[in-house]
N, C-alpha and C positions, 0 to 999 in steps of 0.2 A: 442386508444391503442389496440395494438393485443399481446395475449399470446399465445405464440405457444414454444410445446417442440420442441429441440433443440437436444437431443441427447438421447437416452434411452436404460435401460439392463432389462430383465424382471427377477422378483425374486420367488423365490420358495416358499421362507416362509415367505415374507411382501412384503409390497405395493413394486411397479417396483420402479427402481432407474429413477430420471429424473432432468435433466440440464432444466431450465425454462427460457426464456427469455421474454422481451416484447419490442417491437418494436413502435416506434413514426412515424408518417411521411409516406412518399412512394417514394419510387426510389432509385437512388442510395444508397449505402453502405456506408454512411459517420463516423457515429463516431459509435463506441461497448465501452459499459465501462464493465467490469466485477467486480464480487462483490469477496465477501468469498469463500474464494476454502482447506480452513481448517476448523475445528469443533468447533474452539477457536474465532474466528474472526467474533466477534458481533457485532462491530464496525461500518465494512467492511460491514455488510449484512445493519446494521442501514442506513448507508448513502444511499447504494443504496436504501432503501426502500423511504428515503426522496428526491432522486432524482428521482424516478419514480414519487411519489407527485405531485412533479414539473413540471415535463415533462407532465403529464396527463393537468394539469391546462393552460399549454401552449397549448397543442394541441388544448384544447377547446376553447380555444380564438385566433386559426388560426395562432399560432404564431411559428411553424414547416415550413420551407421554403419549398417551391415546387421545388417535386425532388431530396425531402432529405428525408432521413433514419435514426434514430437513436435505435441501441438496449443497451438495458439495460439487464446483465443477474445475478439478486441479490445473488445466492447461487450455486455452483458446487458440494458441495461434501454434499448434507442434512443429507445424513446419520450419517455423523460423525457430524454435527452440530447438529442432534435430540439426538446422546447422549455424547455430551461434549466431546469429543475426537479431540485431535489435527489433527491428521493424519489419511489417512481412515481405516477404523474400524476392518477389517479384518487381514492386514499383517503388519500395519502404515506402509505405505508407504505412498511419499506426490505428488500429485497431481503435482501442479507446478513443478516439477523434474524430469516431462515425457513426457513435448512437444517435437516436434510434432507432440508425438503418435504415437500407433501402432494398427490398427484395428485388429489385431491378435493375441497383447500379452496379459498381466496380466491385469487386470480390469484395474487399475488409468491408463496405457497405453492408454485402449480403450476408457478411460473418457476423457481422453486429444485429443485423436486424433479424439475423435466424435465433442466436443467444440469445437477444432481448424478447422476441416472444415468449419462448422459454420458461425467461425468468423474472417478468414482468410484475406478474401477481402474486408474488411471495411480500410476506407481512414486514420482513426484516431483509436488507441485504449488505452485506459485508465485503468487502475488494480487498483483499491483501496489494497492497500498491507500491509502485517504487517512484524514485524523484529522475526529475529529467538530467539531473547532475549529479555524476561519480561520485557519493562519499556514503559518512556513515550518520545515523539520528541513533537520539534516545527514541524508544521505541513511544507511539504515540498514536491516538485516533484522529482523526481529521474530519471533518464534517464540513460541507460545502452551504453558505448561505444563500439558499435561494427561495426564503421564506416558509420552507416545510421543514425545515432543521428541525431535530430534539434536545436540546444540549443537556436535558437533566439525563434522558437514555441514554445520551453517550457517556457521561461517566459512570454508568453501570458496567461498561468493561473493566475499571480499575486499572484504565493506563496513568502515570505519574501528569500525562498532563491533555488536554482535550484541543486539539488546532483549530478555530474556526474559518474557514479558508473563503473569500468574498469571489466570487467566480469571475474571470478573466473571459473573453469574449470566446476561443476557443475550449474552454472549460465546458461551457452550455454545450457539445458535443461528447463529454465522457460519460462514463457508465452510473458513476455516485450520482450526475447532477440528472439523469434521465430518470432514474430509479425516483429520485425524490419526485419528479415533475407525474410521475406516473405513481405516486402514493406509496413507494415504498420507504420505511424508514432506513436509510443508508448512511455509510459510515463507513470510512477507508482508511485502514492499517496499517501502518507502517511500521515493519522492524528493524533491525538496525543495519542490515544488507539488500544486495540486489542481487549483482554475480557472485557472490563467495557465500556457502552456507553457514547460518551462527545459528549453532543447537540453541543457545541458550534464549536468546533474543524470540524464535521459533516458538518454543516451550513456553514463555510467557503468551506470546500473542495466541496461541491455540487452551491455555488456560483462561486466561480473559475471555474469548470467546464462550468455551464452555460453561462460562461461570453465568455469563450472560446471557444464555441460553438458560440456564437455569432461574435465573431472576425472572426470567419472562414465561415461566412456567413449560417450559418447551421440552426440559429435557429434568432428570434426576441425577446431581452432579454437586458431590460435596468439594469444590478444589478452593485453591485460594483465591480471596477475596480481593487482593489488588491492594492498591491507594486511593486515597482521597485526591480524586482527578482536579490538578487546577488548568483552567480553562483559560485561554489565551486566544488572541487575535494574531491572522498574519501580519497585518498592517501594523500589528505594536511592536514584533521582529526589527530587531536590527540585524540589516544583512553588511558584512564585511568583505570589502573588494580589495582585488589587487591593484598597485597603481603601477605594476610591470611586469612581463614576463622573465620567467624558468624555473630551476627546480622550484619545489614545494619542500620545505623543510616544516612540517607542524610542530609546535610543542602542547599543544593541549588536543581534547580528545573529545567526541559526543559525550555529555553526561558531565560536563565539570561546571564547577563554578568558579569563576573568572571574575579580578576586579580591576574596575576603569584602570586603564593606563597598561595592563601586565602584557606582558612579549607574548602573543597568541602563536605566529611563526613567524619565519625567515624565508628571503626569496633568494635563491645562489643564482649568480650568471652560469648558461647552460655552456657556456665555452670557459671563462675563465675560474671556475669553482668560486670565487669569492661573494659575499653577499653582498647584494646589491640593495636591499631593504628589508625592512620590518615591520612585521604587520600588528599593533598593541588594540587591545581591547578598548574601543569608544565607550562602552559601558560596562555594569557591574550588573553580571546573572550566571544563567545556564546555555551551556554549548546547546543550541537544539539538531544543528548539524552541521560536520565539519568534512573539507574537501577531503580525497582519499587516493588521487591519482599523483603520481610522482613530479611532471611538470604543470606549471600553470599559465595561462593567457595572461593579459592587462585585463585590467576591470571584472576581473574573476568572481563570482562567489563565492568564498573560502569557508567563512560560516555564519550560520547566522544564531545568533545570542538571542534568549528571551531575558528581556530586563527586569531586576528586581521590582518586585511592588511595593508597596507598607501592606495592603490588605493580605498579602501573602504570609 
């Protein structure tokens, strides 16, 4: 294993700001997985730290392919992860919303576009990723349509299901949609946390990876083989809102299946404890992600269901 900075700003009044990576192997540029690139996403920094784990224990049993490379780079934006801040610490701006950088503009610009050199020309690139809203998912890969997609390589990870995600106008600025636009095959991870670490959730998304490294010839790695990934559209998502605020009472959970009509949760008035409505399943499937915070807005995201198919 070799640790070498990656990209760096020198500071005036604390330590320099520095992108850290670590590298497996030697030769080509085959797979970059990236970690946390927000100050909330502990998650995101855990996994990568247990796939570095991994990867070290591999190398030392020669189990890195010759003429393969793999980096790992666990944390982009430290600052804001040493003081609990989502976005970086200065103006909250987000990182991921400024590929592929600008060597001349505003910091998160220069932070993206120092990374993105970096890690540009690698064959494979992986994002362990978190959602812009508090809760929890079945764990799952995601891949952005912007005409370079692979969606037979994406379900060589063996996640239970593949998201197709059609890219939103701000989207064409994150890290998956540059990588693709620049020939990388990318692909972003989702486990089933952001702020709170799930070993388990962890443990799948760093064996999938390794397993998929393995298929791709990259690494020597007998782990498990996953599922039979079924592959799904955002657009065919049903997302469920609230029609008022306070508590969040859930009764079902990421990872169920739910049929039309059943009591998904309950909304309680935040002053008079009583419930003031009910939130019931519009259709018959899979929880793919459910809210996780104790109150809730009007017109909330609570969760959103992937619908039964027949071809399923």
């Amino acid at each position: 294993m070799k640790r070498r900075t990656l990209f760096e700003i020198k500071a005036l009044y604390r330590d320099d700001f520095r992108v850290t990576g670590f590298s497996f192997g030697e030769g080509e540029k085959s797979a970059c997985i990236v970690g946390s690139m927000r100050g909330n996403e502990n998650q995101q920094l855990y996994c990568c730290s247990q796939l570095i784990r991994k990867l070290r224990e591999l190398e030392d049993k020669g189990c890195i392919r010759e003429g393969k490379e793999i980096l790992v780079v666990p944390c982009v934006n430290p600052y804001s992860m040493n003081i609990k801040k989502r976005f970086w610490s200065i103006d909250n701006t987000d990182i991921n919303r400024m590929f592929p950088g600008y060597s001349e503009g505003e910091t998160t610009q220069r932070i993206a576009g120092g990374l993105f050199e970096a890690i540009k020309d690698y064959t494979y690139g992986i994002q362990f990723a978190s959602f812009y809203m508090p809760g929890s998912f079945v764990p799952h890969i995601r891949v952005m349509e912007t005409g370079f997609e692979d969606v037979q390589l994406a379900k060589k990870f063996g996640f239970p299901y593949v998201v197709l995600h059609h890219p939103r106008p701000f989207d064409t600025a994150t890290l998956n949609y540059n990588w693709q636009v620049w020939e990388t095959k990318a692909f972003s991870v989702y486990t089933t946390t952001t702020e709170q670490v799930d070993k388990v959730s962890a443990r799948q998304a760093v064996e999938a990876i390794l397993s998929f490294l393995e298929k791709e010839g990259i690494l020597e790695y007998g782990g498990f083989e996953g599922y039979v990934s079924k592959v799904v559209s955002t657009e065919e998502m049903v997302t469920v809102r609230t029609k008022t605020a306070g508590f969040f009472e859930g009764k079902v959970r990421a990872g169920e299946h739910v049929r039309r009509g059943e009591l998904l949760a309950c909304i309680v008035d935040s002053f008079l404890g009583t419930t003031i409505d009910e939130i019931h399943a519009p259709v018959e499937g899979t929880i793919l992600f459910s809210h996780a915070e104790p109150k809730v807005y009007q017109n909330t995201a609570v969760y959103k269901i992937i619908p039964e198919r027949e071809d399923w």
